[in-house]
matplotlib code that plots the C-alpha trace (Angstrom):
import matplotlib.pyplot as plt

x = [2.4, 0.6, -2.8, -2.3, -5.6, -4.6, -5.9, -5.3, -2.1, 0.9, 4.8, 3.9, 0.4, 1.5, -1.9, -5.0, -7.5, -10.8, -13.5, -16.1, -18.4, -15.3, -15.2, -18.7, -18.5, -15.6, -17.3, -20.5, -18.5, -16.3, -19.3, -20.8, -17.7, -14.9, -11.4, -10.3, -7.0, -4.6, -3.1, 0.5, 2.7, 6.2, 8.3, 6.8, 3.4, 3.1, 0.8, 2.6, -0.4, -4.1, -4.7, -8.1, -9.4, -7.8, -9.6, -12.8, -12.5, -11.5, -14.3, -16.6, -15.2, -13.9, -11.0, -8.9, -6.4, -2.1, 1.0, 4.3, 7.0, 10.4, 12.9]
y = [-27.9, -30.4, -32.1, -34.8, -36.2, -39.4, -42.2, -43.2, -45.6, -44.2, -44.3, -43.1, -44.6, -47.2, -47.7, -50.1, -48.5, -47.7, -49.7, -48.7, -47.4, -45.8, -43.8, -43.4, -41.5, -39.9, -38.8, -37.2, -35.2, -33.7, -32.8, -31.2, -29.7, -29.9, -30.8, -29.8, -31.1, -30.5, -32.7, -33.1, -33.2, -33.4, -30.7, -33.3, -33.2, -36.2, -37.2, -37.8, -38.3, -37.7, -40.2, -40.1, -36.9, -36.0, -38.5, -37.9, -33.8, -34.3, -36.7, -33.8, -31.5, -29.3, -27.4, -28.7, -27.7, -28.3, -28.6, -28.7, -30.4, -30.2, -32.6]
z = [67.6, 65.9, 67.6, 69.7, 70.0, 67.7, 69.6, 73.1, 72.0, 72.2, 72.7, 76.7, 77.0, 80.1, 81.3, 79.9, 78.1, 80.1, 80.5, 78.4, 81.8, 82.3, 78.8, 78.9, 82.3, 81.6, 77.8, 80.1, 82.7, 80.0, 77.6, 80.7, 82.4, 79.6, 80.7, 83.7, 83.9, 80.9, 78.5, 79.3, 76.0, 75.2, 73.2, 69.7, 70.9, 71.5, 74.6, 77.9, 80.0, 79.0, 76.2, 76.9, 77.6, 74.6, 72.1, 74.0, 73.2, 70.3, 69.2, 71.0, 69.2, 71.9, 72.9, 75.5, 78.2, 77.4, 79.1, 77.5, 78.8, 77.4, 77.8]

ax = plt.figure().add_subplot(projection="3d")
ax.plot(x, y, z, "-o")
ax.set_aspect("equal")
plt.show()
């Protein structure tokens, strides 16, 4: 599976990006606490839902929960 962590566009990124006191608090709990909830992919690897957490770890440098869903 290739690394999703590309950027927070995306062919199922719906949502505005966060503000950037969103990021930043988001940024802090995950360099504190990693992420909690996992990175939802399809079968392609692309990113489903978590287009943030995923930039954010990656750009920390850390390892990150994933779920795969096919279909």
């Amino acid at each position: 599976m290739r690394d999703s962590a590309r950027g927070i566009t995306g062919e199922y990124q719906l949502l505005p990006a966060l503000s950037p006191e969103e990021r930043d608090g988001l940024a802090r709990d995950i360099a504190v606490r990693g992420v909690l909830v996992p990175v939802e992919l399809d079968e392609n690897g692309t990113i489903l839902d978590g287009h943030h957490r995923a930039q954010i770890a990656a750009e920390l440098g850390i390892d990150y929960p994933r779920i795969v869903r096919l279909g």
